[in-house]
N, C-alpha and C positions, 0 to 999 in steps of 0.2 A: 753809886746809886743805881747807876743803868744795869750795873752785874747782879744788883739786889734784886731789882722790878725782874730781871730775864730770869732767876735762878726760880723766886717766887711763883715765876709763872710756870718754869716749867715743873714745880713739884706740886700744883693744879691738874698742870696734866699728867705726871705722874700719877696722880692718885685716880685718874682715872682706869689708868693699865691693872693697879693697885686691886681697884674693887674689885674690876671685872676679872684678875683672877681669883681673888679669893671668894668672887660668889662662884666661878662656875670649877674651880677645882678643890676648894676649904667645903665649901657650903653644901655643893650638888654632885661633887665626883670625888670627894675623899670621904674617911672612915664617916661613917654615921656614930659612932661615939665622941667627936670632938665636940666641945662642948659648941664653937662654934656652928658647927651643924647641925644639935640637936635644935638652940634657939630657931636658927634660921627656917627647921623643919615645923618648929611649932607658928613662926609667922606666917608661914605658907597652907595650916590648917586652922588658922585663927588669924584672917587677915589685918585684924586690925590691933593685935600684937607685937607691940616693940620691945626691944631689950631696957630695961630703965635708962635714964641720961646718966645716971651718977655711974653706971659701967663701959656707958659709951666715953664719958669723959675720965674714967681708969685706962681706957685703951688710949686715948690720944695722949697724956700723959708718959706712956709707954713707949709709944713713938717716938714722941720727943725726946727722950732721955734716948733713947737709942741711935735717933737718925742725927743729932746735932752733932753729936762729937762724931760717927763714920764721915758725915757727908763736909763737916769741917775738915776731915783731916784732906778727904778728897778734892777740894775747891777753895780750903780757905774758912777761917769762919764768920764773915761776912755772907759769901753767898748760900754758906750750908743753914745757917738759922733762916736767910731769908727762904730756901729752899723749905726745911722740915716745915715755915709756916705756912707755905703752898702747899705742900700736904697735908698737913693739920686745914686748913681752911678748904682744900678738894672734899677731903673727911665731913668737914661740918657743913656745907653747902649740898652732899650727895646726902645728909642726916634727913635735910630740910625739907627738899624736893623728894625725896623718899616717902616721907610721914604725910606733904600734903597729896601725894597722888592718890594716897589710900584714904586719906581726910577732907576732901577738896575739889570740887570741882575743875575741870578743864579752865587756861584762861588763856586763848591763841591757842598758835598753831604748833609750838612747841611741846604745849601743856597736853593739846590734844593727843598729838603723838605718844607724850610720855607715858602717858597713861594707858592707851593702847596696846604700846610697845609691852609695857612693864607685868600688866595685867595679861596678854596672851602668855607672857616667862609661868606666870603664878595657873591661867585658868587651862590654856592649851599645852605645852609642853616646860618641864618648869629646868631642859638641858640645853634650850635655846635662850635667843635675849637672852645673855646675863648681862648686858650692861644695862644700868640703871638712869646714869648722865649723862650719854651720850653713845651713840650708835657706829662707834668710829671701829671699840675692836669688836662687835659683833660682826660689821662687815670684812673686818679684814681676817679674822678666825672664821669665817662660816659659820656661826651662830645666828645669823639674825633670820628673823623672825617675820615671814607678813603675811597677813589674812586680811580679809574683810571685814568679818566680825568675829567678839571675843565672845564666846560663851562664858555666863556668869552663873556659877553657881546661886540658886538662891540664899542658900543659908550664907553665903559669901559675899554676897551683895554689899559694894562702897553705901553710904549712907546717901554721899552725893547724888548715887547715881539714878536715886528709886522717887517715885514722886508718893503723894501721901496714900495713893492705893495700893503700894509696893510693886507697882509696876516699873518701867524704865522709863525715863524723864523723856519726851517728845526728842528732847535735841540730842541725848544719845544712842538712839536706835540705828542710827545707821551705823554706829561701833561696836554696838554689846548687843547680847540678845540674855533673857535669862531662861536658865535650865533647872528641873528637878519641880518636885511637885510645890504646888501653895500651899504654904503652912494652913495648918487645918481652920476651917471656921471661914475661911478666903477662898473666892473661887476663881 
């Protein structure tokens, strides 16, 4: 049971290493024809563009078939299922926290961060922050990312973050600021 809970958690962390390569070498620094990269090029001009679920969960699918039997034969396959479902579960918990930074207000100081962090990858440089859940290998690859404030595209603008005059909400101004002209008719 203890080799199940260790093995689960580290393929958690795993999928942390996981993402952050394949956003910042699939996504950001390999061919622009994979099909991965083109999606991930269209969320990054359509921020509140996702891949649909029913392909995010063809890819987890895929993993699993793949990583149970290598990582069984490597450990055993007690700790190899509990493993691939830490990375299935790293997968689906970076889904979540993903979808709500872009759909969602800040909640703490984590949330603040994430969104900061995540949003300067998308508004300031999109070959820094590639990590999306945690800041562990942007610091330790020289990736990470820190400013003061995010310039937000207007037309890019989270939903959250604008209050009813399409301005920026009182309480995120000291993180965002927004750029680019007011839609016409708005001064």
């Amino acid at each position: 049971m203890l080799l199940a809970l260790f093995a689960f958690m580290v393929g958690v962390f795993a999928w942390t290493l996981l993402e952050y390569l394949m956003h910042r070498f699939a996504f950001h620094g390999g061919s622009s024809k994979w099909p991965g990269a083109k999606v991930h090029r269209r969320h990054h001009t359509q921020s509140d563009y996702f891949v649909p679920w029913w392909q995010k969960a063809m890819v987890a699918l895929a993993v699993i078939a793949i990583l149970v039997p290598l990582l069984s034969l490597a450990v055993g396959m007690q700790a190899g299922i509990a493993g691939t479902l830490g990375v299935v579960a790293g997968y689906l918990l970076y889904e979540v926290v993903h979808r709500r930074a872009h759909t969602h207000p800040p909640r703490g100081r984590f949330g603040r961060w994430l969104r900061k962090h995540h949003f300067a990858h998308h508004f300031i440089n999109p070959r820094m922050a590639q990590g999306v859940s945690t800041p562990v290998w942007d610091i330790l690859f020289g990736t990470r990312l820190t400013v003061d404030r995010v310039p937000v595209p207007r037309r890019m603008a989270m939903c959250w973050l604008l209050d009813g005059n399409g301005e920026i909400k009182a309480a995120y101004t000291r993180d965002y600021e927004l750029v680019g002209a007011a839609p016409r008719g708005q001064a």
